[in-house]
Structures are given as C-alpha cells and as structure tokens.
Short mmCIF file of the C-alpha atoms (twelve columns), coordinates in Angstrom:
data_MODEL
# 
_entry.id   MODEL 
# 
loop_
_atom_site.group_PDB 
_atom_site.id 
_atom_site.type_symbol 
_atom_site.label_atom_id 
_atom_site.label_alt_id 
_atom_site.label_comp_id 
_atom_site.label_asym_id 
_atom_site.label_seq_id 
_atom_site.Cartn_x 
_atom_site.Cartn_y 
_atom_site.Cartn_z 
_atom_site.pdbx_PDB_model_num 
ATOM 1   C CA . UNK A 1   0.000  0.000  0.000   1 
ATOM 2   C CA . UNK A 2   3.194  2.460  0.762   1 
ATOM 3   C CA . UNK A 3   4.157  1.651  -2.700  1 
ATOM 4   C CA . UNK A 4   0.809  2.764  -4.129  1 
ATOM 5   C CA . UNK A 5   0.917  6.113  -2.124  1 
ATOM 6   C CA . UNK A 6   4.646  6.640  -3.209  1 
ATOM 7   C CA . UNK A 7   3.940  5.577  -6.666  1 
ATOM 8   C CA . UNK A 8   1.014  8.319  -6.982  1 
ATOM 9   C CA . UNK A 9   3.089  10.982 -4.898  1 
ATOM 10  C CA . UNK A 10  5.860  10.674 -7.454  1 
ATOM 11  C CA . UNK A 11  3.171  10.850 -10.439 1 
ATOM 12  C CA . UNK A 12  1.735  14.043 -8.768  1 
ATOM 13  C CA . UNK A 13  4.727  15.528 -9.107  1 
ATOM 14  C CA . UNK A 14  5.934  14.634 -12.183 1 
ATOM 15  C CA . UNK A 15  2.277  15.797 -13.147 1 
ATOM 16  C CA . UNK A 16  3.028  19.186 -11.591 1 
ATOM 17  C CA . UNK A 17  5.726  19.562 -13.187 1 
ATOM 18  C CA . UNK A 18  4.889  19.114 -16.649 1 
ATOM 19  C CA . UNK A 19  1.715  20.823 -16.516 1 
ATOM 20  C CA . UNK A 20  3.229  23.986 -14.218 1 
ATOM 21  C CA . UNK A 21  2.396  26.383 -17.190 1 
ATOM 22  C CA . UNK A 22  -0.919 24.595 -18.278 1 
ATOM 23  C CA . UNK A 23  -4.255 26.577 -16.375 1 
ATOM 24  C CA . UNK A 24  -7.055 24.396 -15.489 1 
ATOM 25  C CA . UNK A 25  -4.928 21.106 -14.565 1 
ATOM 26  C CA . UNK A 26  -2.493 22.593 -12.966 1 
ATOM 27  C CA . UNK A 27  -5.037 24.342 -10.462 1 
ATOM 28  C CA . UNK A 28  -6.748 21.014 -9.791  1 
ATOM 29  C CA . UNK A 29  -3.459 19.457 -8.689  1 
ATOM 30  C CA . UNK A 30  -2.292 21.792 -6.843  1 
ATOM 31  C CA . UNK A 31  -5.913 22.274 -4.767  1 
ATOM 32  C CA . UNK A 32  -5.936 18.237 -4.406  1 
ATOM 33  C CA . UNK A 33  -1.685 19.196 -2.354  1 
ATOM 34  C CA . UNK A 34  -3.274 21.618 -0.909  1 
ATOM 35  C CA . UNK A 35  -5.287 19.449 0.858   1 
ATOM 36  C CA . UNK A 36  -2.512 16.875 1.527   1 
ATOM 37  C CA . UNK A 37  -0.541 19.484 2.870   1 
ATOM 38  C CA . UNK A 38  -3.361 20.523 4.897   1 
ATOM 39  C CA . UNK A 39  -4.162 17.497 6.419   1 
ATOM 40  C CA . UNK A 40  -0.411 16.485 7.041   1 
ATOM 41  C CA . UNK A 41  -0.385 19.498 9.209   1 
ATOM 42  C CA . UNK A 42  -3.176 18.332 11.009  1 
ATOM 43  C CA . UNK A 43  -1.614 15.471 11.935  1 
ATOM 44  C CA . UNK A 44  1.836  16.666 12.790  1 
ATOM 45  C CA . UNK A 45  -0.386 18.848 15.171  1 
ATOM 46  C CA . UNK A 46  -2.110 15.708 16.643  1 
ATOM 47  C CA . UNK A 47  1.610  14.096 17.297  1 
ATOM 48  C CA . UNK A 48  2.716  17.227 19.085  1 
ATOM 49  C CA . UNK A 49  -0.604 17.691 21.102  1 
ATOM 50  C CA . UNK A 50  -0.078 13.677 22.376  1 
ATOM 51  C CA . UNK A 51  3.236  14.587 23.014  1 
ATOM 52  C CA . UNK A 52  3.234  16.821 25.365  1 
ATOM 53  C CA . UNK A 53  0.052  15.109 26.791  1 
ATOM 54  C CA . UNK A 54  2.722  12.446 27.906  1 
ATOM 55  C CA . UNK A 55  5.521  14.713 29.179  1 
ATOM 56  C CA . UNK A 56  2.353  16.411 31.364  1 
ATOM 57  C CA . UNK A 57  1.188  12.718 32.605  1 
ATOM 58  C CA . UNK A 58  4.928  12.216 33.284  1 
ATOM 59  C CA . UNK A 59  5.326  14.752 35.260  1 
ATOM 60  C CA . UNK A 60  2.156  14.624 37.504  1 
ATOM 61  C CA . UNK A 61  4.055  11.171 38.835  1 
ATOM 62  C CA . UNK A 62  6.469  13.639 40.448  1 
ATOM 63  C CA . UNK A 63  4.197  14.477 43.282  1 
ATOM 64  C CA . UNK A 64  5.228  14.151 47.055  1 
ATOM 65  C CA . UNK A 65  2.241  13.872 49.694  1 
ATOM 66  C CA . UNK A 66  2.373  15.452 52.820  1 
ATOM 67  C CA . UNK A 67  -0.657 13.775 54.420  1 
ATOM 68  C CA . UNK A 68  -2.831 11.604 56.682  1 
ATOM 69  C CA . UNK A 69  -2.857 7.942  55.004  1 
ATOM 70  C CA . UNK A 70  -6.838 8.649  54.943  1 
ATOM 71  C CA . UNK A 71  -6.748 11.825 53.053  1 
ATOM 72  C CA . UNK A 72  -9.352 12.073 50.567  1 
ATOM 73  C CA . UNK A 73  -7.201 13.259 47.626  1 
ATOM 74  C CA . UNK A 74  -4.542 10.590 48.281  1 
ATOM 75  C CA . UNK A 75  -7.097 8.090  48.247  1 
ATOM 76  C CA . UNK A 76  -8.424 8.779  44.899  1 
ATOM 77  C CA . UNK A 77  -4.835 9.787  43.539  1 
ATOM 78  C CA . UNK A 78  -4.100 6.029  44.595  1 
ATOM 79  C CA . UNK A 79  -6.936 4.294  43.772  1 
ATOM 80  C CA . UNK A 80  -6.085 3.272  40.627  1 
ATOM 81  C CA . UNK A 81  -2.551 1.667  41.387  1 
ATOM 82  C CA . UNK A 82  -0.360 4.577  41.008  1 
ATOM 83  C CA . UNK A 83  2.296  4.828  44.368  1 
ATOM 84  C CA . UNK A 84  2.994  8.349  45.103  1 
ATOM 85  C CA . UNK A 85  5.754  9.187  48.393  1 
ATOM 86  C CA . UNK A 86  3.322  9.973  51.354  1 
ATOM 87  C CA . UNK A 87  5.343  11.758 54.248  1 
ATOM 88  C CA . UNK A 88  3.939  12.779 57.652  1 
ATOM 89  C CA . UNK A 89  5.978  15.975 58.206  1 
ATOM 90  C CA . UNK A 90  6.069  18.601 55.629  1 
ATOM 91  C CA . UNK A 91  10.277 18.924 55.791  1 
ATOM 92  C CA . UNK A 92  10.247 15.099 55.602  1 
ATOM 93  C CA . UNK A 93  8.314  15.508 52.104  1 
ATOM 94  C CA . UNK A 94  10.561 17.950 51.031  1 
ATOM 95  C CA . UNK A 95  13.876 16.268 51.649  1 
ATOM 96  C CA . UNK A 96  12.233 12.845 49.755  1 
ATOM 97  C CA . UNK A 97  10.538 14.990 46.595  1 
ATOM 98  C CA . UNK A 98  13.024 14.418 43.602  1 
ATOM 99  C CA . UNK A 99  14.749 17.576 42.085  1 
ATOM 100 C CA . UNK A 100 11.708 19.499 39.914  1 
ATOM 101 C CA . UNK A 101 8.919  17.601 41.996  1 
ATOM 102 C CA . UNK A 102 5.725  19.007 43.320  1 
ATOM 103 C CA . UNK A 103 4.967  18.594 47.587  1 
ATOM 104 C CA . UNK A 104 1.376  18.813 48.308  1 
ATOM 105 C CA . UNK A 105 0.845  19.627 52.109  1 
ATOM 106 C CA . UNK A 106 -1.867 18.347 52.936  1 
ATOM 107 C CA . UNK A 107 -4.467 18.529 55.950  1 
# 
C-alpha cells in the first residue's frame, strides 16, 4: 500500500511539473496538495498535542504527599494503582521529593 501512495506521490509531481504552465490542470493538482498538505499538518499537530500530553502525565508522577494515610485526595490519587511518596511531616516531604517535583501539604 506504501508503494501505491509513493507511486502516486511521485506521479503528482511529475504531473506538476509538466503541466506547471498549463491553467485548469495545474489548479486542480495543486488544490488536491493543498489538501494533503493541509491534512499532514493536522496530523503533525495531533503528534505534538499527544506529546506533550505524555511529558504532562509524566510529570504529575512527580508528586510528594504530605498527608494523613486517609486523606481524601490521596485516596483517589491512589486508587487506581499509582504509588505516590506519602510523608507525615512537611520537611520530611521535602527532603524525599526528587529535584523538579511538586509537595502537596496536605491537611
């Protein structure tokens, strides 16, 4: 299927190419790359959006708790599986939070 896609890619061009000084035909391929380029935009967007979706859900792992074991945000921040550092004194959190890591004090 690449093939195919490469194939018609290489066509289009050639196509272009020949037909650069040539109205109607010309305008019709180059609307139809417009649309490719358009679209391949679009997705190069989507990568970059998902990207730094990650690096954010990276990040959030970096959290230190300063609570009681029964807080109700710990709790749910656990529930799923995830282990996030719980300390009972806030200087206690601080010395265990890795270098660029968030400490939530907690009541």
């Amino acid at each position: 299927m690449r093939a195919t896609f490469y194939r018609r890619f290489i066509l289009l061009i050639s196509i272009i190419l020949v037909t650069a000084r040539k109205g109607p035909l010309f305008k019709e391929i180059f609307m139809r790359c417009r649309h490719f380029v358009r679209n391949f935009v679009r997705m190069l967007a989507c990568c970059a959006l998902v990207a730094c979706w990650t690096a954010i859900a990276a990040a959030a792992s970096d959290l230190t708790f300063c609570c009681a074991p029964d807080n109700d945000l710990y709790r749910v921040m656990t529930a799923d599986g995830a282990v996030y550092p719980r300390c009972d004194t806030p200087a206690e959190a601080v010395r265990t939070a890795p270098n660029g890591g968030g400490v939530l004090i907690l009541a």
